[in-house]
C-alpha positions, 0 to 999 in steps of 0.5 A: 742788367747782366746775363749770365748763361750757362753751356756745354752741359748737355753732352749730346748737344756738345756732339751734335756741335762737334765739339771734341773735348768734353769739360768735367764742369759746365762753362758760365760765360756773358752775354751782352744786353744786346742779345736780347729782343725787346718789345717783340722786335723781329729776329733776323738770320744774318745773311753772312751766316751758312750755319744758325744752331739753336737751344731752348734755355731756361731764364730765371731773373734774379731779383736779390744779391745774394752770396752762399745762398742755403738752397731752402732760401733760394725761392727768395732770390730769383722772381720770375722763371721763363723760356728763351731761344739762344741762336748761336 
């Protein structure tokens, strides 16, 4: 399995993050397996951590391999769509 993720694209969230410079393009980035919480396992806020932002994202789980997908067969390739919770 591979999660792909997509970021700094909402400029008021990118504000609220102090984050400074302003990128023309959204950044893809990974995540590992390991981020995500199976079986309805609990979530822990690491005592380490002064800080826990989080976003609510939009998961989509891509069922197909596809390249240079005309958008009309999009519908095709992706087979369930979902909430998450991204803790940074």
């Amino acid at each position: 399995m591979k999660i792909f993720c997509i970021g700094w694209n909402y400029p008021k969230h990118n504000s609220e993050m102090g984050r400074v410079e302003r990128p023309g393009q959204m950044t893809l980035f990974m995540k590992p397996e390991t981020a995500l919480l199976r079986e309805n396992r609990p979530f822990f806020l690491p005592d380490f951590s002064n800080q826990v932002d989080y976003e609510t994202e939009i998961i989509v789980k891509i069922n197909r391999l596809g390249k240079c997908i005309q958008e009309k067969f999009a519908h095709l390739y992706y087979e369930e769509i979902g909430l998450g919770v991204d803790f940074t």
